[in-house]
N, C-alpha and C positions, 0 to 999 in steps of 0.2 A: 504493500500500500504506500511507502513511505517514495519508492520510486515512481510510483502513477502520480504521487501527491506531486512530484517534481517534474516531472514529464509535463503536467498538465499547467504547472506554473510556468514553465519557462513557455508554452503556447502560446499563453495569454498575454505573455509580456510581449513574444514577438509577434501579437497579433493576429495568429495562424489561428484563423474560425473556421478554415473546412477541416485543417487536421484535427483541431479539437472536435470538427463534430461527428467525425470519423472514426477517434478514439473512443467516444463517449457510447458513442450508435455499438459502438463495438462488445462493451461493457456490458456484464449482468446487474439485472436490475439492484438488486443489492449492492452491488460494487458502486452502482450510483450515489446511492442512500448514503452509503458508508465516506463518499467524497461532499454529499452536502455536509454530513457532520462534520468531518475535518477542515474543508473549509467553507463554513458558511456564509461568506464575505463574497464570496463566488456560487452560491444556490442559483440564484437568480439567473445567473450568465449561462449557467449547466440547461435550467429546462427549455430557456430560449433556443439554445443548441440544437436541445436533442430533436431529430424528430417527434413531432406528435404523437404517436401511438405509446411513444418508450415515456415520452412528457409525460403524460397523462399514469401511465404505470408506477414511474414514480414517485408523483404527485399524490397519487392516493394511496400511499405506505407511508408518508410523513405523517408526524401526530401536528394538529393545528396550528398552534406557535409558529413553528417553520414553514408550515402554508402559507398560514396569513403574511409573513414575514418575507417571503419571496415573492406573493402575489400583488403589494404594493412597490415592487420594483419592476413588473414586469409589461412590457408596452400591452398597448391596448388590442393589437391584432392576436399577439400571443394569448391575453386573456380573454377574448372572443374563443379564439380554436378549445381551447384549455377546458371552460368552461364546457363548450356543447360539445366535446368528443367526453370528458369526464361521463362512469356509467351515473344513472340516473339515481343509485343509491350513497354513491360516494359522493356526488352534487347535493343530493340534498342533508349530508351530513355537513358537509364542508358549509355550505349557505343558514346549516343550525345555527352556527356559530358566531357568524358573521353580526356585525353592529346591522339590523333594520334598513336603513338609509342605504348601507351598502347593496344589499342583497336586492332593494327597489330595482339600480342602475345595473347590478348585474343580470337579473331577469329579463330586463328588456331586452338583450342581447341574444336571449336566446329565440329558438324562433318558436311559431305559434303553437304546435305539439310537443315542443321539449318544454315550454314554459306551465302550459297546463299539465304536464306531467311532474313538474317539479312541487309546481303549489298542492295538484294533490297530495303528494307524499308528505309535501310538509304541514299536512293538514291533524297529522294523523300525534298523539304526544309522544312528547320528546324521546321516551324511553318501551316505548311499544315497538314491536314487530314491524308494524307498518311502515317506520322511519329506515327500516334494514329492505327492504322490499326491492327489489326492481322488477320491471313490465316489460323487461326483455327476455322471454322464456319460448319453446315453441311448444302450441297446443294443434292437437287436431281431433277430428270428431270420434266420434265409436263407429261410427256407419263406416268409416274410411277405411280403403285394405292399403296393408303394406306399399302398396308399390307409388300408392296417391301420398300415401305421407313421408315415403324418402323423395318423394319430389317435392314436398312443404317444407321439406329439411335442407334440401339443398337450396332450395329459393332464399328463404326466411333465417336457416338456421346462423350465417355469416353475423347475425345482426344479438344473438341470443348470448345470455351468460355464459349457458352452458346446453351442452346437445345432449351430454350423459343422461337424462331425463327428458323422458315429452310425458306431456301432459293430454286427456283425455277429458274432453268435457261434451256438454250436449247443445241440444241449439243454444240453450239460453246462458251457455255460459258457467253454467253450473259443474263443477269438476267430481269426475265422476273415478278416477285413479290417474297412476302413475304406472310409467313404463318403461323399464332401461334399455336403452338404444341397442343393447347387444340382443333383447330379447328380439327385436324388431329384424336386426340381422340376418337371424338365425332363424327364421320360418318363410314359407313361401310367399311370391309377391300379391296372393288370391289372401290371403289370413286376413279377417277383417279384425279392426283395434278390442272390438267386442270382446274376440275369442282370448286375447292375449290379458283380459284382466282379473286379476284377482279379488281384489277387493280387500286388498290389505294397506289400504289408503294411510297414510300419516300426515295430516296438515296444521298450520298453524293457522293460528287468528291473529287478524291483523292488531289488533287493541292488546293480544297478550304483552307481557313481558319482554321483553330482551332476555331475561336472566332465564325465564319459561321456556328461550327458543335454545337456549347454549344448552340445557338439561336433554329437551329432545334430539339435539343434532348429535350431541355423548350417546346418549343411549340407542340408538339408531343407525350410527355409522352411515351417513349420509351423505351426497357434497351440496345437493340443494334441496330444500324443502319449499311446498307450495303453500303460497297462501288466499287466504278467503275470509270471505265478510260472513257475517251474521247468518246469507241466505245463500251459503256453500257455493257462492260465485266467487272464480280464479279470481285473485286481484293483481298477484305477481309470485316471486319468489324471491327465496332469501338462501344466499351460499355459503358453502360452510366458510370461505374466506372473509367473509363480513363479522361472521361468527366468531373466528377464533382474532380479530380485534378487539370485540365484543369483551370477551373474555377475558381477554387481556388486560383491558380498561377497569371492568369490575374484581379482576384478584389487585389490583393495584389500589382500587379506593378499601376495599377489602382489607389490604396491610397497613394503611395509613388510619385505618380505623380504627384499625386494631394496637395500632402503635398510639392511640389517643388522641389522631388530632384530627380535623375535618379533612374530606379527599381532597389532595391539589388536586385544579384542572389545569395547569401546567407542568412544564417539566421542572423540577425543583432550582436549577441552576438559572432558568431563565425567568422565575418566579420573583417579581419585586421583592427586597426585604419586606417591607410594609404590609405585604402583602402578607407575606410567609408566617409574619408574626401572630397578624391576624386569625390567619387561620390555625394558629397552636394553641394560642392565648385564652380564648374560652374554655378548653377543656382545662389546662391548666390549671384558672382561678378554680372553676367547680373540685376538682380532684385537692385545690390547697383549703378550699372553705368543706371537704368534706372530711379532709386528715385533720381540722383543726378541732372534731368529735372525738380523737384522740385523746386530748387536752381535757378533753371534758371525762371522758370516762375517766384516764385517770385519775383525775380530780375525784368522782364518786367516789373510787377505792383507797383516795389520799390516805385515811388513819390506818386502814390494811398493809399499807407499803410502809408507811412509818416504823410498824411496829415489826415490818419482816421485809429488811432494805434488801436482802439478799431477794426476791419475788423481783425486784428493778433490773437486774441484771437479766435475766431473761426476756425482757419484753422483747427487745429484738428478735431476737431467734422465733419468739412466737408468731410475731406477725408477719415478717415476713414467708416462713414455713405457709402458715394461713394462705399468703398474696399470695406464691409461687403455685401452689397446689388449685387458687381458684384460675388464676391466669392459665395456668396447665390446659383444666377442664374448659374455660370458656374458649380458648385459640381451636381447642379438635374438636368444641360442639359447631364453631362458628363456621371452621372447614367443610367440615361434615354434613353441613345445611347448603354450604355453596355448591357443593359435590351432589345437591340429594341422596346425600346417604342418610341422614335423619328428616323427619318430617313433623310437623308439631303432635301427629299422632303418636309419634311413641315419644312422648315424654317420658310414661310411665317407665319403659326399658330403656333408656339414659337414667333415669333416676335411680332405679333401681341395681345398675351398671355401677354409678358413681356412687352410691352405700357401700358397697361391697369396695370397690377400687378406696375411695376414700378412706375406709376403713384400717384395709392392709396398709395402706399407706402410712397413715398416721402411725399407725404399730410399729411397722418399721421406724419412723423419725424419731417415735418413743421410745423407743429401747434405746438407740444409739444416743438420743439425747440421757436417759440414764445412766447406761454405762459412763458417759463422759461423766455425768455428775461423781459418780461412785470413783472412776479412774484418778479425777483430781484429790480423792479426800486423800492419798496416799502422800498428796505433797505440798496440799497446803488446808487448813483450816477455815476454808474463805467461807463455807457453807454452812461451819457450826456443826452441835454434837445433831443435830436434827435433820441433816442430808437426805436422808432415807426420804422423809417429809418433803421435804424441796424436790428430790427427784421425781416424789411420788406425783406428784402435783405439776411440774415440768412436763413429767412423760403422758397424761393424762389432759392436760391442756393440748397436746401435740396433737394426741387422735382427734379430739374435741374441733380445734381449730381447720385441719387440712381435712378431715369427712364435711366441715361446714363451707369449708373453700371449695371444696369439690363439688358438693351440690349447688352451691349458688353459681358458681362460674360456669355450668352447665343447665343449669334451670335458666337463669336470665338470656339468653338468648331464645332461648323456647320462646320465655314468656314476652319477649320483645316481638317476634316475629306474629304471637299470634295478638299481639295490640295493632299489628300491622307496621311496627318500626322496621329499621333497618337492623338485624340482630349484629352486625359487626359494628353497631356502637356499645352495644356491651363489653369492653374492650378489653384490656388484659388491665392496665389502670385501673381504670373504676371497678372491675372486679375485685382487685387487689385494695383499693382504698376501702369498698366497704367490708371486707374481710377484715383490714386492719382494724375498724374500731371494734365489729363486732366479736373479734379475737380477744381483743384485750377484757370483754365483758364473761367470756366465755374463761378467760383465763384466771381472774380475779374471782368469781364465783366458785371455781374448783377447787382455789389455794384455800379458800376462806371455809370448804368443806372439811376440806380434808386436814386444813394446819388448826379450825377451830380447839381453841381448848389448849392451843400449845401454842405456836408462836404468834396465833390470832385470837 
């Protein structure tokens, strides 16, 4: 890379636009991508370059930053072409985005069918199926045999996302299965579309989900899925390469959520600080106004810790054991809902899962927090003749704590999702903050059981 990155500088300096566009036309798409990032000072100059077909290729593998960022440098015939060879789903992503006022002056550019097929799709909300869609697919009737619709495919098909799939629909539009091209291959040119279908249809709805369409495109091994309105009429399709951006996008707001701070919708290096702060800053206060219950519960226990300082020394170890064990459970419930492998219907077995896991767990951290107790009386007196006490109550606050981490850090997302929240803001923080106070209440009620009558 580091010799194309030079090759392609010393061009520019000598001016050479046919070698450069010779070089670039030459290039896999990727290898393009990877020269806008190294030098993005030259985005701009690369898509004017390239042929249009290869433009447009790479234009819609940038994340929007760098779109928007190239497409105010780039002349006005360029963004003409750009615009209406762009496919019709990557247009009306790219135009999501866009400031209003923009998207007015670029519509009009387009012409009278590609314009009304833009505003439909962006009709449809932001994060539905519908916005993933394009109307470039080939359908043909059921009446029709073989040999009438590899000639619809050879007409039509040049224009289609993809030909791996024809679609079968009736007069009025209404889609009635799917058909992979090899099945169509592979039987005579008399076979009418009738005979070839199964009825093992899989479609989405235009209003679902994005995140609804990533679960069925997983479990279906598919490259396009068709879509339809309300009254099982085609509307378009949606491919798995839309998809697995899709996907991308949501494991990313997905980790930033989970890391406790709002999703960037930029790249974080190109993310104003102002900005950046902004979007950390809320969670932040909430997670400091919610550790300052801390403060308070100790305060409850104030005369208990007085009279048993050696109970102070352990808080630490408590609450965070607590954090670590809820954050554990809520990061693999929160995957595991992304993934649908859990569904709000089995609460019950997560819950049930996390009793038992939580359980051993804690037994585990209890014993070894014991032992330690028991290991140091050999070398120093820091515990007092009453160790036994102190550990007993150490090691029993452990199970107490990390079974209570385990269950809330796996029930709160349950119970977010079926409030209809986003369950990856129940994050690994806020799990862990409210673990921490409720640790410490969990913890001080055990000491005060068990040391009653002795050192309480």
């Amino acid at each position: 890379m580091e010799q194309l990155v030079e090759d392609i500088e010393l061009l520019i300096e000598n001016g050479n636009d046919r070698k450069l566009k010779k070089l670039l036309d030459g290039l896999h798409i990727s290898e393009v991508e990877q020269l806008v990032d190294e030098m993005p000072e030259h985005a701009a100059l690369f898509i004017e370059t390239l042929s249009i077909n290869r433009a447009v290729n790479v234009f819609r593998i940038l994340d929007f930053p760098t779109q928007e960022r190239i497409f105010k440098k780039l002349s006005a015939k360029k963004i003409k072409e750009l615009i209406t060879a762009l496919p019709p789903d990557d247009r009306t992503a790219f135009f999501s985005d866009l400031h209003g006022d923009v998207v007015k002056k670029l519509i009009i550019l387009l012409s009278p069918e590609d314009r009304k097929e833009t505003l439909s799709l962006m009709g449809y909300e932001e994060d539905s199926v519908g916005r993933l869609m394009t109307p470039d697919y080939v359908a043909v009737n059921k009446d029709w045999d073989v040999s009438k619709v590899l000639s619809h495919i050879r007409r039509y098909g040049k224009n289609s996302e993809t030909i791996d799939v024809i679609y079968i629909i009736d007069e009025s539009g209404v889609l009635l299965d799917d058909v992979r091209i090899r099945e169509i291959l592979l039987v005579k040119p008399e076979t009418k579309m009738s005979e070839l279908m199964d009825n093992r249809l899989i479609a989405l709805h235009a209003n679902d989900p994005q995140e609804h369409a990533i679960n069925i495109f997983k479990m279906n091994n598919r490259v396009a899925l068709p879509v339809v309105d309300s009254a099982n009429i085609l509307l378009g399709i949606v491919t798995v390469d839309d998809i697995l951006w899709i996907a991308q996008e949501e494991f990313s707001e997905d980790i930033q959520k989970i890391g406790g701070t709002e999703a960037l919708d930029e790249p974080y290096l190109d993310m104003p600080l102002l900005k950046l702060v902004k979007k950390r800053v809320g969670w932040l206060v909430i997670l400091f106004i919610g550790e300052m219950l801390t403060a308070t519960a100790m305060g409850f226990f104030e005369n208990q810790i007085a009279k048993a300082v050696v109970l102070a020394l352990f808080v630490p170890l408590i609450i965070s054991s607590g954090g670590n064990s809820g954050s554990q459970a809520s990061t693999l419930i929160i995957q595991a809902m992304a993934l649908g492998e859990v569904t709000i219907a089995d609460w019950w077995r997560v819950m049930r899962r996390e009793l038992l896991s939580g359980l051993l767990l804690g037994l585990t951290l209890g014993i070894i927090g014991f032992l330690r107790i028991y290991a140091w009386t050999f070398f120093t007196n820091i515990y007092g003749p009453h160790w036994f006490l102190v550990g007993l109550t150490v090691s029993l606050a452990l199970i107490g704590v990390v079974l209570w981490g385990s269950l809330s850090g796996s029930m709160l997302p349950i119970l977010l999702k079926k409030l209809g929240a986003d369950p990856a803001t129940s994050s690994a923080p806020f799990v862990a903050t409210l673990v921490d106070v409720t640790g410490l209440v969990i913890y001080f009620s055990i000491a005060v059981l068990v040391m009653r009558g002795v050192l309480l």
